[in-house]
DOVEXPA-91324 format. One record per residue (C-alpha): residue number from 1; x, y, z. Coordinates in steps of 0.001 Angstrom, whole numbers. Example, Ala and Ser with C-alpha at 12.3 -4.5 7.8 and 13.67 -1.06 7.14 Angstrom:
2
{r 1,{12300,-4500,7800}}
{r 2,{13670,-1060,7140}}
***
This chain:
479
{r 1,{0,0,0}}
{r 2,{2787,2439,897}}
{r 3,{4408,1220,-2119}}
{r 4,{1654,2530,-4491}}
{r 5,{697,5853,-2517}}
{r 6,{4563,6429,-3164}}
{r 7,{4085,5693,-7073}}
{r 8,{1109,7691,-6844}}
{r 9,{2610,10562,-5931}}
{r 10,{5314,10301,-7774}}
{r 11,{3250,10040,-11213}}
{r 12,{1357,13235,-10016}}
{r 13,{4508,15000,-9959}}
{r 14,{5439,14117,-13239}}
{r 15,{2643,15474,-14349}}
{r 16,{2236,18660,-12562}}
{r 17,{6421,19180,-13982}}
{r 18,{5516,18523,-17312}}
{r 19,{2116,20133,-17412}}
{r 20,{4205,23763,-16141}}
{r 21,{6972,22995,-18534}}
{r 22,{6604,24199,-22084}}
{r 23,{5812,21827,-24656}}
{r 24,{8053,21370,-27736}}
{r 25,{7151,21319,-31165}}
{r 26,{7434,17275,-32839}}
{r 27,{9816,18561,-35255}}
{r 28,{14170,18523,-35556}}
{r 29,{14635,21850,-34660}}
{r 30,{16483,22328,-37649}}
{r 31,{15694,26570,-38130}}
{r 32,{19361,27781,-37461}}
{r 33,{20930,25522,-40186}}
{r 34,{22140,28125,-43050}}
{r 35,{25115,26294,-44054}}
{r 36,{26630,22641,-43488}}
{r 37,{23711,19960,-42783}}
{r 38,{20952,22736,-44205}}
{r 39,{19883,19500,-46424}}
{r 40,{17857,18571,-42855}}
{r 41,{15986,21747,-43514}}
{r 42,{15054,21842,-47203}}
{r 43,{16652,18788,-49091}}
{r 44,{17326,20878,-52233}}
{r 45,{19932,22465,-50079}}
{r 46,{22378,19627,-50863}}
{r 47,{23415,21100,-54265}}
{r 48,{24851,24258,-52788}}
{r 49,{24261,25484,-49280}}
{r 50,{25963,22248,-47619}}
{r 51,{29190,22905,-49247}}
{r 52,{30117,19337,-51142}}
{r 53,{31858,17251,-50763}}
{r 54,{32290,17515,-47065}}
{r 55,{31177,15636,-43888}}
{r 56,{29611,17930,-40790}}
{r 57,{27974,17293,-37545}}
{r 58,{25886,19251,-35740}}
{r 59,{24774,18802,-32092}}
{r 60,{22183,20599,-30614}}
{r 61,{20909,21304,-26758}}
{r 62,{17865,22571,-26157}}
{r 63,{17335,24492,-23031}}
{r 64,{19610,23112,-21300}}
{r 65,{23168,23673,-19758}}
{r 66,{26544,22579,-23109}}
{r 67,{27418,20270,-20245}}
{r 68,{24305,17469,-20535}}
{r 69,{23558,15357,-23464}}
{r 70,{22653,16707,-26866}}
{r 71,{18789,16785,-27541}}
{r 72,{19468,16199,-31221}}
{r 73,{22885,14822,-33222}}
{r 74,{23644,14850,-36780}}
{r 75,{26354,13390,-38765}}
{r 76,{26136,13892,-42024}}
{r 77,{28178,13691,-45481}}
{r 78,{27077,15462,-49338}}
{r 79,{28626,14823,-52136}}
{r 80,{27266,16214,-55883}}
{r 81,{27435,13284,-58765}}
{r 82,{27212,16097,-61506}}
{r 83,{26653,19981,-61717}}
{r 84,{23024,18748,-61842}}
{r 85,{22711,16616,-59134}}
{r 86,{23897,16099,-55262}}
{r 87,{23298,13551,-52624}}
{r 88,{23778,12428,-48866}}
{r 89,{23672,9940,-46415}}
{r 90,{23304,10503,-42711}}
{r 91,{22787,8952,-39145}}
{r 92,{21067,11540,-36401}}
{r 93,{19578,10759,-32635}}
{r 94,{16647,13145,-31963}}
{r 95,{14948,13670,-28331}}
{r 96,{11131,14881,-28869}}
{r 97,{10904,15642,-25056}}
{r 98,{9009,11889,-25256}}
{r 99,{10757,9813,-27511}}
{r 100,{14148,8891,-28548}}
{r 101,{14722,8617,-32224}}
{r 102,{17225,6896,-33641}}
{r 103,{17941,6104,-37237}}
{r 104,{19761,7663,-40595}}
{r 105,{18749,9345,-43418}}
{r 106,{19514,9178,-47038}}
{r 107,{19374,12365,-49149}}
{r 108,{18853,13572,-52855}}
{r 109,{18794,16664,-54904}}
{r 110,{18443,17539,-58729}}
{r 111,{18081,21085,-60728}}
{r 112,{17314,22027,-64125}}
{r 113,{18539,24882,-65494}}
{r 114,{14925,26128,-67840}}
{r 115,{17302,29270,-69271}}
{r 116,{20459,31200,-68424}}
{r 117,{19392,32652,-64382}}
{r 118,{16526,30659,-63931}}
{r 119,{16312,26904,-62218}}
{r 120,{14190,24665,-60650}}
{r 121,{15549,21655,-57997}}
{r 122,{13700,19564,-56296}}
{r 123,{15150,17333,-53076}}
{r 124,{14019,14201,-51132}}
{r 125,{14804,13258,-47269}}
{r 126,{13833,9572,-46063}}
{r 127,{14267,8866,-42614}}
{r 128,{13708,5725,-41382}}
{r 129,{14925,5458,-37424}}
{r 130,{13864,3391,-34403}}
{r 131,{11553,5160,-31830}}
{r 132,{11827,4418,-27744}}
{r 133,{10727,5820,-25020}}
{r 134,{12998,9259,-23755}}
{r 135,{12857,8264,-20153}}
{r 136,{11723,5056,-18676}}
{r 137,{12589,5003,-15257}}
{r 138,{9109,5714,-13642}}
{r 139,{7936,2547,-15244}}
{r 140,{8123,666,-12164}}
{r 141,{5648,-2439,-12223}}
{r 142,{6318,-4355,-16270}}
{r 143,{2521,-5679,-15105}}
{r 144,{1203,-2091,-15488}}
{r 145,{883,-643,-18941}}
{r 146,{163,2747,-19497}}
{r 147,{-1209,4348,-22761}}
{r 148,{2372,6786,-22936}}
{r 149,{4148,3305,-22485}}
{r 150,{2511,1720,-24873}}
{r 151,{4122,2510,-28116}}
{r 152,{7940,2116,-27662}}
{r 153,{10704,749,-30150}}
{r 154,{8474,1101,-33059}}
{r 155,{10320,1803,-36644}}
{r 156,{9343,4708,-38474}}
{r 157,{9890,5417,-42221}}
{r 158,{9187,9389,-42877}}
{r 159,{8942,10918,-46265}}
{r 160,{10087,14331,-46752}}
{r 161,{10301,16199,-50448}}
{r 162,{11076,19957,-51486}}
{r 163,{11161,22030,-54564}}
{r 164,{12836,25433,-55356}}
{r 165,{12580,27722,-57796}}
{r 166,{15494,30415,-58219}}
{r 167,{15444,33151,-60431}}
{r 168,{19107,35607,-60644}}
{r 169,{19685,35416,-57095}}
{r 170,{16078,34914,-55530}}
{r 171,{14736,31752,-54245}}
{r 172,{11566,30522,-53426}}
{r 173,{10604,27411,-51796}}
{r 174,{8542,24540,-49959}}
{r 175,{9247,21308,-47735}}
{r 176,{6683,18868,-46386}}
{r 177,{8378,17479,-43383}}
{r 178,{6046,14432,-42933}}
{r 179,{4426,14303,-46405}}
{r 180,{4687,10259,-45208}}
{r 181,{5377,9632,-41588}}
{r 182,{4683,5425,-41379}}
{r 183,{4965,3271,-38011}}
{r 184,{6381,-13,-39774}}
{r 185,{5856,-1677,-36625}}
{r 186,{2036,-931,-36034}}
{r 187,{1382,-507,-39283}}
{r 188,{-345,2822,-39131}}
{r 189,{-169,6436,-40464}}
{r 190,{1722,8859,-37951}}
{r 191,{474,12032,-39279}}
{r 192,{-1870,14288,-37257}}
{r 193,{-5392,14501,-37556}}
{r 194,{-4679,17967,-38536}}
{r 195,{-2524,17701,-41855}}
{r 196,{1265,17425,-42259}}
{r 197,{4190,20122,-41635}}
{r 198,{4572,22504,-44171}}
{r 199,{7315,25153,-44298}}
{r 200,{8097,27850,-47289}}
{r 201,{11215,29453,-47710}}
{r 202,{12393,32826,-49682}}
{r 203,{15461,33961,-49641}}
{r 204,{17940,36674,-51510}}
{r 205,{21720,36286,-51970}}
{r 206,{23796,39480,-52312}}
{r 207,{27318,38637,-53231}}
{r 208,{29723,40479,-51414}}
{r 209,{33548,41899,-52662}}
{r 210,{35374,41688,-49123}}
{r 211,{38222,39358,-50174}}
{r 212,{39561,40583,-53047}}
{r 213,{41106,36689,-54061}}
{r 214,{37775,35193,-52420}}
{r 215,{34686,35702,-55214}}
{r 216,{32788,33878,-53099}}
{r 217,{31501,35661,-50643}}
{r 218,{28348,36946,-50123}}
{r 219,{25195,37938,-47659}}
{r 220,{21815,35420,-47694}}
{r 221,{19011,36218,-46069}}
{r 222,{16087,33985,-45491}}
{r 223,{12418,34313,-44765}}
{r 224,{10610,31438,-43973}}
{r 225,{7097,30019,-42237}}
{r 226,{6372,26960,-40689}}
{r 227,{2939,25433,-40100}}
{r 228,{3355,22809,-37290}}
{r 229,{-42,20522,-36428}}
{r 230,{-1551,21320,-32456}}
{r 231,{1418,24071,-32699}}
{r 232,{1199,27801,-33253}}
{r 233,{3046,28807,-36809}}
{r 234,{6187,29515,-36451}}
{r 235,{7537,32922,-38643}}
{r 236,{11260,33650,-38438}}
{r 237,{14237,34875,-40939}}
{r 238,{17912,34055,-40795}}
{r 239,{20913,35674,-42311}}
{r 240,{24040,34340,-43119}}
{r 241,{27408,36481,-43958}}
{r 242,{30115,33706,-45492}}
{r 243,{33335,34036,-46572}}
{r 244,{36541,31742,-47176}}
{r 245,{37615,32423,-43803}}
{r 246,{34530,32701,-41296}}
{r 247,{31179,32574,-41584}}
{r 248,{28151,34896,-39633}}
{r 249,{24510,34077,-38707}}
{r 250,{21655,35845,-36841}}
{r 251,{18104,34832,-36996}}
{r 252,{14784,35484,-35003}}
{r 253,{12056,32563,-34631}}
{r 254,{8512,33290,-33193}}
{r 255,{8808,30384,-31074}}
{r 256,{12394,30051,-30280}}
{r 257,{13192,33444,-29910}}
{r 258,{16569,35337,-31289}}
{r 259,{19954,33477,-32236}}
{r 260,{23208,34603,-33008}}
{r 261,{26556,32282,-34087}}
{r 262,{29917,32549,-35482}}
{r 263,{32132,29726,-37426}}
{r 264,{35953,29543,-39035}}
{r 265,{37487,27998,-41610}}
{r 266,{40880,26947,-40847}}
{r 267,{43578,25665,-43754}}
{r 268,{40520,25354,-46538}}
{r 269,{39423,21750,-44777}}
{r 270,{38171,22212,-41645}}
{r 271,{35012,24542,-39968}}
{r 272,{33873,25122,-36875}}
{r 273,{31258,26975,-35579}}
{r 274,{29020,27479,-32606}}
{r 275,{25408,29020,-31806}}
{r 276,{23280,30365,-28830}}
{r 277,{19437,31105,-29237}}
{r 278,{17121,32632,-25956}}
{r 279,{13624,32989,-25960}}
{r 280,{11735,35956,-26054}}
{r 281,{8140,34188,-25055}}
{r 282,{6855,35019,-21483}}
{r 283,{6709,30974,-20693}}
{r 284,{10255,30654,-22185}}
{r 285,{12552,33396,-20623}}
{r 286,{13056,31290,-17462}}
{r 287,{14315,28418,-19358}}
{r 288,{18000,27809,-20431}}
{r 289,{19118,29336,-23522}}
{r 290,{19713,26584,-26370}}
{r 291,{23007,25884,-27749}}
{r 292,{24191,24599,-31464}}
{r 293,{27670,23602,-32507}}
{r 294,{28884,22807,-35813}}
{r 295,{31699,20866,-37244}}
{r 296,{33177,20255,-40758}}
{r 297,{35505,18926,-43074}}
{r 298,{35628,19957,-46581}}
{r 299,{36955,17328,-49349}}
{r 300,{37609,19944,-51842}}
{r 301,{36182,20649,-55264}}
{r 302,{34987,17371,-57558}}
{r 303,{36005,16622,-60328}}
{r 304,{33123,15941,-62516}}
{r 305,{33930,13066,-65358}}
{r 306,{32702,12864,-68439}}
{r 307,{32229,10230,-71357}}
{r 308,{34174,11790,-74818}}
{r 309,{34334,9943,-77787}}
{r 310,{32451,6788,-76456}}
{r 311,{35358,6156,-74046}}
{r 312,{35366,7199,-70702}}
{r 313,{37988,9349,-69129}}
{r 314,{40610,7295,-67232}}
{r 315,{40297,8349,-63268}}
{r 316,{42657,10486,-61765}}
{r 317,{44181,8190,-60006}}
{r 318,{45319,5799,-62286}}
{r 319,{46645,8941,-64637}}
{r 320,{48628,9698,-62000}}
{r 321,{49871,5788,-61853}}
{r 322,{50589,6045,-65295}}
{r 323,{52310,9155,-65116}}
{r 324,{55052,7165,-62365}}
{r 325,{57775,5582,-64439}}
{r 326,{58474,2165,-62840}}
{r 327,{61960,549,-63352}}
{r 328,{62550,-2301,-64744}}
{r 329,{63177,-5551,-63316}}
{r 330,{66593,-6148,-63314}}
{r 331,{69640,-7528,-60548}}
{r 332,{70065,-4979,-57672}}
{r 333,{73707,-5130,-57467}}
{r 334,{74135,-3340,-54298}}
{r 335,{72584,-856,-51295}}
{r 336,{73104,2342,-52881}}
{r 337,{70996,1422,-56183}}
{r 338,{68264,65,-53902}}
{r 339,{68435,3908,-52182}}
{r 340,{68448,5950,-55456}}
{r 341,{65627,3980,-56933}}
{r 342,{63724,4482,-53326}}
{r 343,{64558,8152,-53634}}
{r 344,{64050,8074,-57493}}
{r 345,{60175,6730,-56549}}
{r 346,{59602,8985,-53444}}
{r 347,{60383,12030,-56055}}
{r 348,{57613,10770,-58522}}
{r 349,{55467,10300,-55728}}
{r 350,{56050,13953,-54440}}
{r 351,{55730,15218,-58389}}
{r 352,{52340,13376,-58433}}
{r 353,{50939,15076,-55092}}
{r 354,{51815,18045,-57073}}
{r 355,{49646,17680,-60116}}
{r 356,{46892,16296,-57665}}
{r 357,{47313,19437,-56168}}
{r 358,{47722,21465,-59323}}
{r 359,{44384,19784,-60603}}
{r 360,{42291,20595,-57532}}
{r 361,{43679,24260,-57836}}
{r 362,{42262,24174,-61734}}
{r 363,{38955,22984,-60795}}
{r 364,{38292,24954,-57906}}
{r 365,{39309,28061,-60575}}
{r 366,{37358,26513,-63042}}
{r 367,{34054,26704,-60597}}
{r 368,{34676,30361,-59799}}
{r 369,{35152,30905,-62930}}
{r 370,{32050,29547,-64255}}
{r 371,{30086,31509,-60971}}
{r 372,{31432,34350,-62273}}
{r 373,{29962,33585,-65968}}
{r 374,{26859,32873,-64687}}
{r 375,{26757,36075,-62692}}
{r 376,{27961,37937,-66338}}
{r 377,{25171,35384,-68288}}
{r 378,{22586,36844,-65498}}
{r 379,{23476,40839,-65782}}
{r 380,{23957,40817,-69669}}
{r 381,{20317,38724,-69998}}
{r 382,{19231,41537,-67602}}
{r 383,{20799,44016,-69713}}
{r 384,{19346,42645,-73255}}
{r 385,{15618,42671,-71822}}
{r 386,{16206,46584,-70176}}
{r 387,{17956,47412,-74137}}
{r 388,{14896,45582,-75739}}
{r 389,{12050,47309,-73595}}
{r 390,{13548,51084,-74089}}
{r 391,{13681,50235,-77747}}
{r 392,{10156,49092,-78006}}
{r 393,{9691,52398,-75680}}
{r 394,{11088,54265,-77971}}
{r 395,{9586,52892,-81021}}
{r 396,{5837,53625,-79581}}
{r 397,{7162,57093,-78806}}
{r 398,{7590,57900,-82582}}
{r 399,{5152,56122,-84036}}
{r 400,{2420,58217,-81477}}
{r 401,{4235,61037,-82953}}
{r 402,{4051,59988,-86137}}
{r 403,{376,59311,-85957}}
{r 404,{-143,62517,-84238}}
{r 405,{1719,64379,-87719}}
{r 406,{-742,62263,-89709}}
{r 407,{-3455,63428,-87595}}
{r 408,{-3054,66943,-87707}}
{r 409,{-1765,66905,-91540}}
{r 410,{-5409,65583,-92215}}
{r 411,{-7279,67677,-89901}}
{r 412,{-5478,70436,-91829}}
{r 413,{-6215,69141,-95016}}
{r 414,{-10086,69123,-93993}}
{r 415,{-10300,72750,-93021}}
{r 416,{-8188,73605,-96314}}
{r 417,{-11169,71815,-98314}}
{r 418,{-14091,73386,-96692}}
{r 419,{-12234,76818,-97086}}
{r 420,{-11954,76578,-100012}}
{r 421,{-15519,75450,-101009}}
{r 422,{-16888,78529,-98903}}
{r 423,{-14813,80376,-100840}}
{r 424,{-15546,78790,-104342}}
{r 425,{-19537,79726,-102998}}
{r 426,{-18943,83535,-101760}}
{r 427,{-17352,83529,-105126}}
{r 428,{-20737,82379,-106929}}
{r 429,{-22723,84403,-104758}}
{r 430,{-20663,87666,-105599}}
{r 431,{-20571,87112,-109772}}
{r 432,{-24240,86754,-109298}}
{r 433,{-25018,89452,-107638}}
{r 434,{-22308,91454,-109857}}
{r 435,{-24531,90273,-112957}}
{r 436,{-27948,90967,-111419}}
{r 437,{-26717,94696,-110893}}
{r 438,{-25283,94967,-114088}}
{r 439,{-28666,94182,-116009}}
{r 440,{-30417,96476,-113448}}
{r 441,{-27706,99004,-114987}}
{r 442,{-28306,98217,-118462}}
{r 443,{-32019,98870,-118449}}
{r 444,{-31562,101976,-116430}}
{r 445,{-29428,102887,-119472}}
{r 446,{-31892,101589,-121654}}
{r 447,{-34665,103366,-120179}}
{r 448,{-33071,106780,-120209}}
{r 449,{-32331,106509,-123678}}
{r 450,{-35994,105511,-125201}}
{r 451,{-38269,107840,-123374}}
{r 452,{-41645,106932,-124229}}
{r 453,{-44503,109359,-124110}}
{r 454,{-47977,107662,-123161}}
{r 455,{-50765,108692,-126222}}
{r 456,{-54403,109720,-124522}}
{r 457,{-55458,107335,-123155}}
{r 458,{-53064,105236,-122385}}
{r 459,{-51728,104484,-118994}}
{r 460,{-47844,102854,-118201}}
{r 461,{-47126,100785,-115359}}
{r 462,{-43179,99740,-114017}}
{r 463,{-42797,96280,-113129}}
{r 464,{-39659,95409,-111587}}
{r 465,{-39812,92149,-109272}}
{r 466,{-42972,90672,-110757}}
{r 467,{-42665,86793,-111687}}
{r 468,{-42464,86163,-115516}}
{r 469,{-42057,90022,-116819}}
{r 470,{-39046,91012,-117763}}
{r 471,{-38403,94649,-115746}}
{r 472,{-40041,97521,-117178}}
{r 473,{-42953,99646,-117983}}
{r 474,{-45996,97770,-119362}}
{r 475,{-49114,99236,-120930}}
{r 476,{-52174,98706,-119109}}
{r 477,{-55211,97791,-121336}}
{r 478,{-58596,99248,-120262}}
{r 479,{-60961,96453,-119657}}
***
């Protein structure tokens, strides 16, 4: 009896602790990622952001002291098959708060370039890991099962796809974090009754001259928002400043709160970097602040092989086998012949580091090189469409002129008409009435000269506007 009042109350503490304690969100955490391992946050981020071919692992603790375990580990390595296309494979632990998850995760990226500055990628993340309870101490009595017992090392297989669409500089994405989320082991659906986890990313990369041997560096920031299932949405925006040398972050989530971290590259192989985030929430402030560290090692540039001629290059190393003589086999005489052909091999040896190194060199100029193309590609395509648009400009500008010329030519040429045909009429009018008075004239003149004297009797009478009758005097007959 004294045995389960203790249990009791022990469960009832657990409760209260984790009912006052804020609950976290079911997914990785994975917001603060800008650089190596940002494949965990969009899986397109393979072909560029993750810096390939390299091998990084990131270790994260949330809210809690750098001296306790990691909530969530990540070892992962990228490497890109061809310009086009990029891959990883990974192993990662994740605490939920609840579970344990343990497990890898394979990786896979492609992009099509539709026109010079413009490309679409899409990426794929499968997870499959085992899932166990976090902490399973309390579970005193085997005989007793509770319902948050019930489901423990279960295998999980989650599906997670992106796409991205990048135009010049801008980018605009989306991820579905759980667009499957399977329990092998029950054989049942793990996705909320209230839909999946979608996230949508935009971001903007402003290259930057600070280096002047570097051409690589450059400032990237990103907006993105993240709808989480029995969560509040999560808004936030990160920025990264990179360079050959170090590399800068700060970031704000409406969750997590603000972050801030700082990383170095040291001898062109190997980064590290570390991160602290605080919360800015009322029910978060007295909690500890989170901490992220990051380390790297960077292979170096690929070296991309082609097929030419229906015969496929030889690989490097065997040109640089072929490229050691080897003596012939013949009867060492004595010690000193077997030390000048050891020194004799050591030399080629050294001379073949140095065209390995010599070809790394060329292909890492070769990719700057071809950045630096693009970049030119981009700004004169810009260029031809601003030339092409102020020349179509310019050619509505003159023909509206043009048309306006026409327009008033005509309108001129309308007015000239019906001048003249009012003036053709006042013409008319005026040699009419010019005619009319020079009749009146002429029988004025007429009439003075024949003066005719009425006989008795007879009686004269003028008619000038009467209709039919010429003008003149007419005799009226008695009647």
């Amino acid at each position: 009896m004294r045995n389960s009042f203790f249990f009791i109350t022990l469960l009832t503490g657990i409760v209260q602790s984790i009912a006052q304690a804020p609950s976290l969100p079911v997914d990785l955490r994975q917001h603060n990622l800008t650089e190596f391992n940002s494949s965990l946050l969009s899986p397109v981020f393979s072909l560029d952001r993750n810096q390939p071919r390299s091998v990084a692992l990131w270790s994260r603790w949330q809210w809690q002291t750098i001296d306790g375990d990691p909530t969530t580990i990540l070892l992962n390595y990228t490497q890109k098959f061809t310009p086009e296309m990029a891959g990883g494979l990974g192993v990662f632990q994740h605490n939920t708060g609840v579970f344990l998850n343990r497990g890898g995760v394979l990786n896979y990226a492609y992009a099509l370039e539709l026109s010079p500055g413009i490309q679409i990628a899409a990426g794929l993340n499968l997870f499959g890991y085992q899932r166990q309870l976090a902490d399973d101490r309390f579970q005193i009595n085997p005989d007793i099962i509770f319902p948050q017992f019930g489901e423990s090392n279960d295998f999980i297989v989650q599906l997670a796809p992106s796409f991205r669409f990048q135009f010049g500089q801008f980018s605009l994405g989306m991820v579905v974090e759980n667009l499957i989320d399977y329990n092998l082991s029950a054989n049942e659906s793990q996705v909320s009754a209230n839909g999946n986890i979608f996230m949508g990313l935009a971001g903007y990369r402003i290259p930057v001259n600070l280096f002047a041997d570097s051409g690589s560096s450059f400032l990237q920031p990103t907006l993105y928002v993240k709808r989480l299932p029995d969560f509040d949405n999560q808004v936030g925006i990160t920025t990264l400043f990179s360079t050959p040398r170090f590399w800068a972050q700060a970031g704000f989530n409406s969750f997590y709160g603000v972050s801030g971290g700082i990383g170095g590259r040291f001898f062109k192989k190997f980064s590290i970097g570390a991160l602290i985030e605080y919360g800015t929430q009322s029910d978060l402030r007295d909690q500890d602040p989170s901490f992220e560290l990051v380390t790297a090692y960077t292979f170096g540039p690929q070296t991309m092989r082609k097929k030419i001629s229906g015969f496929e290059e030889k690989d490097e190393q065997e040109v640089l086998v072929d490229a050691i003589p080897v003596p012939e086999e013949k009867d060492i005489p004595d010690t000193e012949q077997v030390e000048s052909e050891a020194l004799k091999e050591a030399a080629a040896l050294a001379a073949a580091e140095k065209v390995r190194d010599s070809l790394a060199k060329i292909e890492e100029t070769k990719e700057i090189l071809k950045q630096q193309l693009n970049r030119r590609k981009q700004r004169d395509s810009i260029r031809a469409v601003e030339k092409r648009q102020a020349e179509m400009l310019a050619a509505q500008k003159k023909q509206r002129r043009l048309d306006s010329v026409a327009a008033a030519r005509w309108e001129q040429a309308q007015k000239d008409r019906a001048q003249r045909v009012q003036d053709s009429l006042r013409e008319r009018e005026a040699e009419l009435a010019e005619a009319a008075r020079k009749k009146v004239e002429t029988l004025k003149t007429a009439e003075k000269r024949e003066k005719v004297t009425p006989r008795e009797g007879e009686k004269y009478e003028e008619a000038v506007n009467e209709e039919g009758l010429e003008p003149g005097y007419y005799l009226i007959a008695n009647v």
